[in-house]
N, C-alpha and C positions, 0 to 999 in steps of 0.2 A: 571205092566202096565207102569207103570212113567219112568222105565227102556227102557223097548224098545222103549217108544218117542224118547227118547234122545238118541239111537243108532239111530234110525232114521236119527235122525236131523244133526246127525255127518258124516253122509253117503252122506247127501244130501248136504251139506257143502263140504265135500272131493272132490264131484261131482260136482259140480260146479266150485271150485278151481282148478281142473284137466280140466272141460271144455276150463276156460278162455285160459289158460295155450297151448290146442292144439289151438284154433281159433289164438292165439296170432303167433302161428309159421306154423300155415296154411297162416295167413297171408305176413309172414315172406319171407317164400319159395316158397307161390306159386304166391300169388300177388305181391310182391315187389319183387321177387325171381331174377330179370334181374336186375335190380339196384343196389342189394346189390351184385350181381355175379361181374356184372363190376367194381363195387369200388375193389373188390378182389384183383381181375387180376390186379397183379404190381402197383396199383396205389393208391392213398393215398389224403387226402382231405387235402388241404391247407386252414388254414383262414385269412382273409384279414381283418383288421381293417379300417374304415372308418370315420377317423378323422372331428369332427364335428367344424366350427368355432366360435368364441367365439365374442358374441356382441359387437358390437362398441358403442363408446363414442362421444356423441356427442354436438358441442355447440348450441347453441340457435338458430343459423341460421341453422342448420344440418354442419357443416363441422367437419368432421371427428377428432379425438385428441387423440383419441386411438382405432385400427381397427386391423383385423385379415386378414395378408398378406398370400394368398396361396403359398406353397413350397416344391417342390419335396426334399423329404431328402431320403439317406439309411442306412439301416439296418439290423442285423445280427441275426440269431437267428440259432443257433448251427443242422446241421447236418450231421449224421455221413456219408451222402454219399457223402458229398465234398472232395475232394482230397485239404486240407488245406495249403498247401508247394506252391500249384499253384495259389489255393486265396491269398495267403500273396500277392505273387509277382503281381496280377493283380492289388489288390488293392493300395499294396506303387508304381509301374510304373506308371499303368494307370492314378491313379486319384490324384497320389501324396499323399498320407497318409502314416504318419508316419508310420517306422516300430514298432515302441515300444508302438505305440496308438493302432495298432490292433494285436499285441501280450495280449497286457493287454485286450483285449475284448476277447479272444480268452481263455485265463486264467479264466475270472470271470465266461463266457461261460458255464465252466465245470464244475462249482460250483453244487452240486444237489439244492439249493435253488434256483438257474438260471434255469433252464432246461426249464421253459417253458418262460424265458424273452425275449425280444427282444434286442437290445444293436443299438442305435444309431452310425453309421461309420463317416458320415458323413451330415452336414446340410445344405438345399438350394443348391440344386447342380443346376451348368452351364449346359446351353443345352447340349452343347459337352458333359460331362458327362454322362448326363441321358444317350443321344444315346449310349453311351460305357456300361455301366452296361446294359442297354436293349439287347443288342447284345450278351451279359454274362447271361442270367438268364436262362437259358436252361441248361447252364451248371453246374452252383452254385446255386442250392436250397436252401441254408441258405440268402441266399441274397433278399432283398424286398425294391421296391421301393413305398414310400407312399408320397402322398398329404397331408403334413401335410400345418398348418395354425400360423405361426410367429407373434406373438402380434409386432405391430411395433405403435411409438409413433411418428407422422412428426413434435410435436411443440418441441420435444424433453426436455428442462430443463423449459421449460415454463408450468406453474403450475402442474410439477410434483410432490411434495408437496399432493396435494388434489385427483390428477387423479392416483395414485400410482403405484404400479407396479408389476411382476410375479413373484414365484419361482415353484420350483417344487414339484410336488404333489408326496409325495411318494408311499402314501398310493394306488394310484390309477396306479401306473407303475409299480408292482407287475408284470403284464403279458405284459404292450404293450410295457414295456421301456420308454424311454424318451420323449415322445411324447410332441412337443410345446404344442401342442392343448389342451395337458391335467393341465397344469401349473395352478397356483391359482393364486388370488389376497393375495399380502400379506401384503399390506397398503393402505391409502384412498381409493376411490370410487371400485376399483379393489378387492378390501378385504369385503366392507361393501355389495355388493350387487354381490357379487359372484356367488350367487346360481340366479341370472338371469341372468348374462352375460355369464356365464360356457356356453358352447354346450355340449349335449352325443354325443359321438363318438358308430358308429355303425358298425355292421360286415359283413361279408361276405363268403361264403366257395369256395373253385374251386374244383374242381376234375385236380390231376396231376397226368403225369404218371413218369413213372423210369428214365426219361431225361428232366423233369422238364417243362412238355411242359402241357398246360391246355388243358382235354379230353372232346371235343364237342359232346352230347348225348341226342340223344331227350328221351332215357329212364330213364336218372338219370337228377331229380332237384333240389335243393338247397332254390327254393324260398323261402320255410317254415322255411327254418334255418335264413334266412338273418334279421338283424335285421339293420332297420334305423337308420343313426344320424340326431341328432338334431341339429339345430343352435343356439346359445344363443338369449338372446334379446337384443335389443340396449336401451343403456340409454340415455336418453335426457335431458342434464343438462340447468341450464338459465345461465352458460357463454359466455362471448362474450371471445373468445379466441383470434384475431386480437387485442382486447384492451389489454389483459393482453400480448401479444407479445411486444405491444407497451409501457407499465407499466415495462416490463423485462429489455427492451433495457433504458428505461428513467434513471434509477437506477442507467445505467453506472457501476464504477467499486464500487458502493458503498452497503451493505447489509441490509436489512431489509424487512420489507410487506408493501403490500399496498391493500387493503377492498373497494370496489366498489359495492354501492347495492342500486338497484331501493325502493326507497321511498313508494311507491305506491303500489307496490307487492311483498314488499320486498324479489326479487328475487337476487341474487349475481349476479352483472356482473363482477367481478373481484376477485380473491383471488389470490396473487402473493408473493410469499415467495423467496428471494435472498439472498446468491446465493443454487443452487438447483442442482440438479443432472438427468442424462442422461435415463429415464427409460428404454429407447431402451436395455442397458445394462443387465439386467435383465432378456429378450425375450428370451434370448437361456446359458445353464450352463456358470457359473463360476466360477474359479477356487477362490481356498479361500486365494492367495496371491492378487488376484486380489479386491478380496473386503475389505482386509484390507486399501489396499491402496486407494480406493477410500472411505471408512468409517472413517479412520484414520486422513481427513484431519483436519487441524486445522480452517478452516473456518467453521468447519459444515456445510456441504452440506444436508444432514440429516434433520435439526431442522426447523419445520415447524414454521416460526416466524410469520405467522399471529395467532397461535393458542397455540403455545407450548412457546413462548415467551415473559415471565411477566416482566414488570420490573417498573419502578417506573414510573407514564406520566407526569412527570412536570406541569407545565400552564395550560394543554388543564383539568386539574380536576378543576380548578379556577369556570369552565362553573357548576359543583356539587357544590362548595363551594358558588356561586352565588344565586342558585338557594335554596340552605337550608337555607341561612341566610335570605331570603326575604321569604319565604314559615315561616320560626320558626319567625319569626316578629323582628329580633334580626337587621336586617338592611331595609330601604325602600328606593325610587327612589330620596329622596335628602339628605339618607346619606353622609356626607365626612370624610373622614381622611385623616389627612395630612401624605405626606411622603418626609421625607429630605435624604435618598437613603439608611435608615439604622432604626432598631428598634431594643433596649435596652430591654432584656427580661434577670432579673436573673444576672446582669451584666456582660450581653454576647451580641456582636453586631449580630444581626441575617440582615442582608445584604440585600435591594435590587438589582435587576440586572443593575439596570442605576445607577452610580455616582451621586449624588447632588439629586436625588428624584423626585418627580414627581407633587411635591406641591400637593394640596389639588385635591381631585378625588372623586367619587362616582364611583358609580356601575360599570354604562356602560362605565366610563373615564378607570376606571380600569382594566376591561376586554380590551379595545384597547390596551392599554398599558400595559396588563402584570403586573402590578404595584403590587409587592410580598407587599410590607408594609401596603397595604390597605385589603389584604385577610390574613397576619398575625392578625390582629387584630381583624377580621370577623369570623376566626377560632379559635381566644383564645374565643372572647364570645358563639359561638355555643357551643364547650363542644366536645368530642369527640363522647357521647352516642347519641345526636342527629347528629351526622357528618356522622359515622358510619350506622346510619338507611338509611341517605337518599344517601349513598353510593349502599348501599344495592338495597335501591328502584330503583337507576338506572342499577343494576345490575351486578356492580361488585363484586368481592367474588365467583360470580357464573357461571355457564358453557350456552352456547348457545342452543338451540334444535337442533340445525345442528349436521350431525352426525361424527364429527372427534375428534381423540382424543383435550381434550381442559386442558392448565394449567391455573384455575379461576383466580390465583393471591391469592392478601392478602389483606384483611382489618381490619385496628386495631379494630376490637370491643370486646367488651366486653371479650370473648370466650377466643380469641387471645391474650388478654390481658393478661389474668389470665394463661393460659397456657404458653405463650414464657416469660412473661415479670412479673412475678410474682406476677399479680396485680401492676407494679407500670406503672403510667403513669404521664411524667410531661408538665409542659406550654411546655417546648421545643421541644417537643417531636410533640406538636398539631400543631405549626404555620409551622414544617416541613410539618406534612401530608397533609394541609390548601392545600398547593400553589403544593403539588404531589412531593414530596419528603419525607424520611425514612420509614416506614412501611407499605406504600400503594404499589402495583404493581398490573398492570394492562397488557393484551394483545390490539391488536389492534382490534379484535372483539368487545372486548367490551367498547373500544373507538369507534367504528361505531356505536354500539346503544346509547349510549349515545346521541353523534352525532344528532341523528338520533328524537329520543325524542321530542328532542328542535326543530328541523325542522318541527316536525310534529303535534306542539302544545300539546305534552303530548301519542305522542300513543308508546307503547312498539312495536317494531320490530321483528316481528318470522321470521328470517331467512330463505330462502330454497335456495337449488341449485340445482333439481331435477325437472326438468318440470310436470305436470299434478300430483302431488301429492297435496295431500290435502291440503291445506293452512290452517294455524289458526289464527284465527282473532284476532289482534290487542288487546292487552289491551289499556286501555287509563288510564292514573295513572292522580290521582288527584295535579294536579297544578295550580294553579291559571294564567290566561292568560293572565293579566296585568304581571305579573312577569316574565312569559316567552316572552312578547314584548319585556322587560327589556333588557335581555341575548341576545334576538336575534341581538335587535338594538346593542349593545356591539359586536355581532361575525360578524356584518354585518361591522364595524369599523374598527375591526382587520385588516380587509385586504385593505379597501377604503381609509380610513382615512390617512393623513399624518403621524400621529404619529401611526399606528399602526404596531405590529410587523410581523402582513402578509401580506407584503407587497410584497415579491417576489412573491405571486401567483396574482397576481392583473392583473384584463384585462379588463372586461366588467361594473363591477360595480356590478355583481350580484353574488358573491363567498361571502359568510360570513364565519369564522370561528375563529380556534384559532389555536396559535403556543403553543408549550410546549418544552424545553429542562429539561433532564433531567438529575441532578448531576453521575456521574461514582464512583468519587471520592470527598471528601472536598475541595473546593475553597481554605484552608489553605493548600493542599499539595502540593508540590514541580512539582509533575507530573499533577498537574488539567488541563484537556483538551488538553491533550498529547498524541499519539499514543494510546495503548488499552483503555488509561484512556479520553479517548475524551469523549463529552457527548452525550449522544442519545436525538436525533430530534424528534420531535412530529408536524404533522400537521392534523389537524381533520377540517372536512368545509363542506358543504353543496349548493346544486347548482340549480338551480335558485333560487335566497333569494325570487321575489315575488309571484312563486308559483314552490318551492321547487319537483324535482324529482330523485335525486342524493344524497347520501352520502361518500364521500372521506373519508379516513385516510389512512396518510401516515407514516409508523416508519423506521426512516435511526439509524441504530445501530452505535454508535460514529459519527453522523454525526453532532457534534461541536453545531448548534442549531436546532430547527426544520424549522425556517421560512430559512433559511439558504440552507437548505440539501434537506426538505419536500417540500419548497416552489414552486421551480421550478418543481418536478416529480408531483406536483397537477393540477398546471396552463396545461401541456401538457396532464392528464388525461382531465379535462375542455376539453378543445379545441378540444380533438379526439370526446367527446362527445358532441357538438355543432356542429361536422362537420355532424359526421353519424350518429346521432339522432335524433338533431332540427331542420336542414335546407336541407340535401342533404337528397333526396330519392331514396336510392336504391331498385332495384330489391327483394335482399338477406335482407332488414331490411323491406319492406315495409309491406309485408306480415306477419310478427312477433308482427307490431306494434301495429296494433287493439288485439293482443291477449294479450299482457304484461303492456297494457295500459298506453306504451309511449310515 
């Protein structure tokens, strides 16, 4: 009995598998039976790829800083029914292409791992052209002319750094070829948010016949095959790109970054790394002599100096060394020490910067004046273990929330201690890191929150540069706010004061900050503040002192001192933001300003 269920059931299976199987080629032949007849007859489906654009980048007023240019390009894709000996010559007469360019396409073509690629001839073709190929494709079926879409960058070397740039996707030009369209991001914002600015590229089929000519049928349709592309999304950064043009050109012939970032939302209106490179370069292949030579250089064009760029900050650390001595109790608002332009530590002259000294100083005399002998002293009594903490507190050692690659720097503590320096640590060694010099290094990031702190009576800065992303709230680190009047009255000095050393940024009365240079070399060598061995400028400042909405910092790489170098590319950052911020209302800012609460 159990037997013959089971024949049964196999029969009944068999029988249904043979049902689908006729219904499948009833349909086949008799409902579809005209459509599939005409593909038959000589003619053959063509696909068409439908290059999707890739979102654009854009600043805080919308103006475009990286955008997806439309561009007829063509391309090659191997068939045996071209008559090849008459394509060569159309293509090198007509359109001017090398012969040895489309020999070697024509070579790789053949390859069986090629068979179904596509091979790029030419890119961005001239009207004249197109109309020439168009007049040709009836007779060269390997030949297709697509809409592709050219990443193009109009501020070009201006904060190419953070906006970064294309290469090619390999993985994904398996079948289309070289498609611009299909390019990745391979650094900054182009790299980190990829998968939103990417477009899909969609498809398309024709029906052709044997002369390459597309066959119009109202019984054969394609629309179920056709698949859409997509367009990326646009990213909405909070730069003002006009200002970091203006920050490019101020630099002149000189290298370094410059950190521009709203107080209040702590949005970045500025990140500007000099000197920088052409991402345009990028948008479409190149050859790899070509990127030697432009990777090669000895400037580095490459090295994003607001981010990847540590190095020791001079003076402008005086504003941490200030603030720990009076927070650990070790200094108060009528400490002095005298300074005659030099201190005797170990029976070695540790030097300050002014000859003859600076006579008897406190806190805030000493912050105007830079006065190294007064924060030597401030730095041997704090100790390096609480130097190191309230280093820490303000956040150096450590990387931003922003998302680009970042080099934290160095600070001596403890860790560091014991690892590079074998546990040993001496007086001389403290009154250097005191004033920001030997073991400390810093980028200019995190010279802006520092900055930034102080302006803001204690609140930590979360960085962004991405519009409508989630913001996070402020820490507020505990400082006591008589202490940070202290500091401020001293950065407010720097630059007003007759004696103070920021005095090249001086306009209005309301820039407070500090200068810091920073040694290359020892003051005893031969080369101090000579060509490579010049010293790097530091200028860090804050804008309006009496209700603060700006954070500045400037880094000029050997640029001798910072008030020197920094001073002037601050004053002209000021002033563009006094024009188009405070007083002039445009069109293009007005509407920005209730949202970013400037």
């Amino acid at each position: 009995m159990a037997k013959s269920e089971r024949s049964s059931l196999s029969i009944l299976i068999v029988s249904i598998l043979l049902g689908a199987i006729f219904l499948r080629l009833f349909f086949i032949q008799i409902i579809n039976g005209d459509e599939y007849n005409q593909i038959s007859s000589n003619n053959f489906l063509k696909e068409i790829i439908v290059p999707a654009p890739r979102g654009s980048i854009l600043d805080r007023f919308g103006n475009e800083i990286a955008v997806s240019k439309a561009v007829v390009n063509l391309y090659y894709k191997k068939n045996s029914k071209d008559d090849l000996f008459k394509l060569k010559n159309f293509l090198s007469n007509s359109l001017s292409i090398k012969k040895e360019t489309v020999d070697k396409i024509f070579i790789e073509s053949n390859l069986p791992k090629n068979k179904n690629k596509r091979f790029i001839i030419k890119e961005n073709l001239k009207l004249k052209n197109i109309y020439r190929v168009e007049s040709q494709l009836n007779s060269y079926q390997s030949l297709e002319l697509v809409v592709d879409y050219l990443r193009v960058y109009p501020f070009e070397e201006v904060g190419a750094h953070k906006f970064g740039y294309l290469k090619s996707n390999d993985s994904r030009d398996i079948v289309y070829g070289s498609f611009l369209s299909t390019r990745i991001g391979i650094s900054g914002l182009e790299k980190i948010y990829e998968k939103k600015l990417q477009g899909l590229n969609g498809t398309k089929y024709l029906l052709i016949d044997s002369k390459g000519r597309e066959v119009v049928s109202e019984v054969v349709s394609f629309d179920k095959k056709i698949k859409a592309n997509k367009s990326g999304e646009n990213l909405n950064t909070t730069v003002d790109i006009e200002l970091e043009k203006h920050i490019y050109k101020a630099f002149g012939d000189l290298r370094g970054a410059a950190v521009v970032h709203d107080i209040n939302t702590n949005e970045i209106l500025a990140l500007v790394s000099k000197p920088s490179f052409n991402p345009n370069e990028f948008s479409k292949s190149m050859s790899a002599k070509k990127w030697r030579n432009i990777s090669s250089k000895p400037n580095k064009p490459f090295l994003d100096r607001a981010f990847l760029s540590s190095n020791p900050p001079g003076s402008i650390i005086k504003i941490v060394t200030a603030i720990a001595a009076l927070e650990e109790g070790v200094i108060n608002k009528d400490t002095k020490h005298y300074c005659k332009g030099y201190y005797v530590l170990g029976g070695r002259k540790f030097r300050c910067w002014k000859q003859g000294g600076h006579g008897k100083v406190d806190v805030v005399n000493a912050l105007i004046t830079s006065c190294d002998v007064f924060f030597y002293k401030v730095g041997l009594s704090l100790g390096i273990k609480d130097y190191s903490k309230w280093l820490a507190f303000f956040g150096f050692g450590d990387k931003t929330k922003l998302p680009f690659s970042q080099n934290p720097g160095v600070i001596p503590n403890k860790k560091f201690i014991d690892k590079y320096l074998k546990g040993k640590w001496y007086k001389g060694d403290m009154v250097n890191v005191a004033i920001g010099q030997g073991y400390l290094t810093v980028n200019p990031i995190q010279a802006s929150v520092m900055t930034s702190i102080i302006a803001s009576n204690g609140k930590y800065p979360n960085l962004k540069i991405i519009k409508n992303e989630d913001s996070i709230d402020n820490k507020l680190l505990d400082i006591n706010k008589d202490n940070l009047l202290l500091v401020q009255k001293g950065l407010l000095g720097v630059v007003n004061e007759d004696n103070g050393t920021g005095f090249h940024a001086r306009d209005d009365g309301m820039l407070a900050g500090k200068t810091g240079t920073a040694q290359v070399i020892s003051k005893d060598s031969k080369d101090y503040n000579l060509g490579k061995y010049k010293n790097h400028g530091w200028y860090t400042s804050y804008y309006p002192f009496d209700n603060p909405r700006i954070v500045i910092t400037v880094f000029v790489e050997n640029g001798v001192s910072g008030g020197r170098s920094g001073g002037p590319i601050t004053k002209e950052i000021v002033s563009y933001y006094k024009k188009n911020y405070l007083t002039t209302v445009k069109e293009n800012y007005s509407s920005n300003m209730s949202d970013s609460g400037e």
